[in-house]
Structure formats: C-alpha cells, structure tokens
TORFI-485558 format. One record per residue (C-alpha): residue in one letter; x, y, z. Coordinates in steps of 0.05 Angstrom, whole numbers, padded with zeros to 5 digits, always signed. Each point is the difference from the previous one (the first is absolute). Layout:
# residues N
AXYZ...
//
This chain:
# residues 137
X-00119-01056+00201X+00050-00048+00035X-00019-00071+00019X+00026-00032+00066X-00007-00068+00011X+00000-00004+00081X+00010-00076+00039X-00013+00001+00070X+00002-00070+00050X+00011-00014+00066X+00037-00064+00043X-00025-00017+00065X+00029-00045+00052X-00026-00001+00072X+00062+00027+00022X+00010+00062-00053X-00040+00024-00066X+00034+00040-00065X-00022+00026-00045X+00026+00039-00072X-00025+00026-00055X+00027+00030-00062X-00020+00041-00059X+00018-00011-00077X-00007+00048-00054X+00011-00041-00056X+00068-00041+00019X+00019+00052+00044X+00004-00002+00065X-00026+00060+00032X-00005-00012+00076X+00005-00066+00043X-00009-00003+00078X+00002-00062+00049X-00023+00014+00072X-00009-00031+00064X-00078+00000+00015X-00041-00004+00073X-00044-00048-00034X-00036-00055+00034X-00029-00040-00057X+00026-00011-00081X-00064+00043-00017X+00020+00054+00038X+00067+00005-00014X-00024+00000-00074X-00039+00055+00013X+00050+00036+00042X+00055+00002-00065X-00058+00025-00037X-00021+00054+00038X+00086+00017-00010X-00004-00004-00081X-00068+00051+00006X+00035+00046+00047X+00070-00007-00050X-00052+00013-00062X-00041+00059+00022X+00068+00033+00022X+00051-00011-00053X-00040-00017-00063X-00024+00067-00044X-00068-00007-00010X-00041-00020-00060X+00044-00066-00008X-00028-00065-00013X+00003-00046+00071X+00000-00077-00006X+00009-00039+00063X+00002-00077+00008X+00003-00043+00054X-00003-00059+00021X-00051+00003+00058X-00081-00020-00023X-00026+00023+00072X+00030+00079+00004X-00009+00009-00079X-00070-00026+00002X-00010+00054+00057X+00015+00050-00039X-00037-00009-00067X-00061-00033+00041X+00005+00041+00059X-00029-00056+00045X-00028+00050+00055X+00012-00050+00053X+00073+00010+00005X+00025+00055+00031X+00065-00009-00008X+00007+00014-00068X-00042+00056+00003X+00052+00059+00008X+00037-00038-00057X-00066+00004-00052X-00008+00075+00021X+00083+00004-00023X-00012-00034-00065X-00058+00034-00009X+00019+00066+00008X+00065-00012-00041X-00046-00032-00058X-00018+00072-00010X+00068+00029-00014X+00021-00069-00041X-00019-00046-00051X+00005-00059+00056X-00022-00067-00005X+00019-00050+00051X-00003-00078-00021X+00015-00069+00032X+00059-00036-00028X+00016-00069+00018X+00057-00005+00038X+00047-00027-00066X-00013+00075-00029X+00015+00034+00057X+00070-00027+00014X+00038+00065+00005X-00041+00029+00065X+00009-00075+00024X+00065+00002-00002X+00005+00070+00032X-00042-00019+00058X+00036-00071+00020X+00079+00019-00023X+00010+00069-00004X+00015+00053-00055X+00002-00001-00081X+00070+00018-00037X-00017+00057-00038X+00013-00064-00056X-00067-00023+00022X+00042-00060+00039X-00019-00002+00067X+00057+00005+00054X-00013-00035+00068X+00007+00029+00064
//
C-alpha cells in the first residue's frame, strides 16, 4: 500500500478565487494543479479545489492506497466528517468522499494554515518546481 499525503486550499478575492492542490507520496511530488475557480465565497472556493483533488484521486490513484487529505478550512472539513445536514452545498462533496472512502484508506483532517503551506502557496502564486520550490506565475 502507497501513502499520499494530499494538500488542498483555496484564495479568494472579490474579484477572482484560486485554488491548488497537490499530492505527496513521501517527498515526491506526484501531481500539483492551480485553477481559476467561479467561487463566490473563501468556503466555496475551498470546497470547489476539493471537489478537483476527489475527482484527480478516484481517477488516477490505483485503489487500495492509503488517502490523507489536509486542509486548512474548519467549515467544509467539518461537513464532511459531521455531515451537518443543513448544508447543501457540501452535500455532493460528502457523497464523493464517501463513496471514495470505500475504495481507499482516506482520512481527511484540518491543518492549521502553518502545515498546510504547500496548497497555500499553490492557490495564491502558482505552481511547485518539481524541487518542491514554488515558481510564481
């Protein structure tokens, strides 16, 4: 079994939102993607680049790997492990963890925003040297 480590965050402006995300296995760098989002609040632009890393996972990862994700957003990571009924908008993005937590070993934990510096970086200046240095736009 391989273990990825997977960082996801989001930057949101009134004018624009990004977002990136990138996965780890061990020091490597496996995949790393910055994007342009429609969002129209931080939360949802958080949730937007995550709903990108579970699409990237359940389509490029073999199955039967171990999952972590972090982030750095308490309000869409609490969705998901609570599953506060009252939001809808995170509910398409529970049933996509959910349904991937049965092909994985996935876990999915808060980080404060110090640990999660890589995906920070991604979403605010753009995309990681294959050093692990990231390049700006």
């Amino acid at each position: 079994m391989i273990k990825y480590d997977c960082y996801f965050d989001a930057s949101f402006t009134p004018r624009m939102s990004r977002g990136g995300f990138c996965i780890l296995n061990g020091n490597n760098l496996e995949k790393q993607s910055v994007r342009t989002l429609g969002a129209k609040t931080s939360d949802m632009a958080e949730a937007e680049i995550l709903h990108k890393l579970l699409d990237y996972i359940g389509q490029k990862i073999e199955h039967g790997n171990q999952i972590c994700i972090y982030g750095d957003s308490q309000n869409v990571i609490l969705s998901i492990l609570r599953g506060n009924k009252g939001c809808k908008r995170y509910k398409s993005l529970r049933r996509k963890f959910n349904r991937l937590g049965e092909r994985y070993d996935l876990s999915i934990e808060f980080v404060p925003r110090e640990r999660n510096t890589r995906a920070d970086a991604l979403a605010r200046y753009g995309f990681m040297g294959t050093d692990g240095r990231i390049k700006g736009d």
